[in-house]
N, C-alpha and C positions, 0 to 999 in steps of 0.2 A: 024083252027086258022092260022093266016097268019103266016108270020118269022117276019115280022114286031114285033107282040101281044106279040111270042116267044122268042124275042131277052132280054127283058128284065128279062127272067124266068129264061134262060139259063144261064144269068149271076150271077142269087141269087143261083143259083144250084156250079154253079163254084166256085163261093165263099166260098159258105157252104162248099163243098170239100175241097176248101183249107181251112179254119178254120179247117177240122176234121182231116185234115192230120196233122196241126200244132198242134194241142192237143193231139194227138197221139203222134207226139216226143216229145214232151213236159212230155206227161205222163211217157212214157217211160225215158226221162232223170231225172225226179224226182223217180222213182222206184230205179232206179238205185244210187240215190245218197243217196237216204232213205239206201239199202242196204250197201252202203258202210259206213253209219254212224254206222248203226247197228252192225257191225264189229266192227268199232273202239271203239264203248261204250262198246263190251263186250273182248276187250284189255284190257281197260283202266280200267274196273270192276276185271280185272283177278289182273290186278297189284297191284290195290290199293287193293284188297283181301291181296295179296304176303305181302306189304309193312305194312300191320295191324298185319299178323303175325309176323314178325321178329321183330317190335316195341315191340309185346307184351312178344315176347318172350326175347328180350334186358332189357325190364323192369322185368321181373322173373326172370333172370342173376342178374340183380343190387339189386334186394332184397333179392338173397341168398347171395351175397357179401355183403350186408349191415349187414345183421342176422350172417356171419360168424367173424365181426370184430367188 
């Protein structure tokens, strides 16, 4: 084949590589944001855990104070 035939091969080839490089940090930047979500959900799961206790147990307070008077 000439360079001529090859010129326009070379170029779908380069491309393609940049396309796979871009989707690769792209993947990579979504893993990573995926993980950093996943973290915050399971904060925010710990807290509103915390915040259910102490409601509940604020409402067991006020109903032996109720039953005491």
């Amino acid at each position: 084949m000439s360079n001529v035939a090859l010129a326009p091969l070379e170029q779908q080839l380069d491309e393609l590589i940049r396309v796979c490089e871009q989707l690769s940090e792209e993947n990579q930047s979504l893993r990573e944001e995926q993980e950093k979500l996943k973290t915050e959900r399971n904060v925010l799961l710990e807290k509103t855990s915390q915040a259910r206790h102490r409601i509940e147990s604020m409402i067991e307070r006020l109903k032996l104070l109720e039953h005491e008077t």
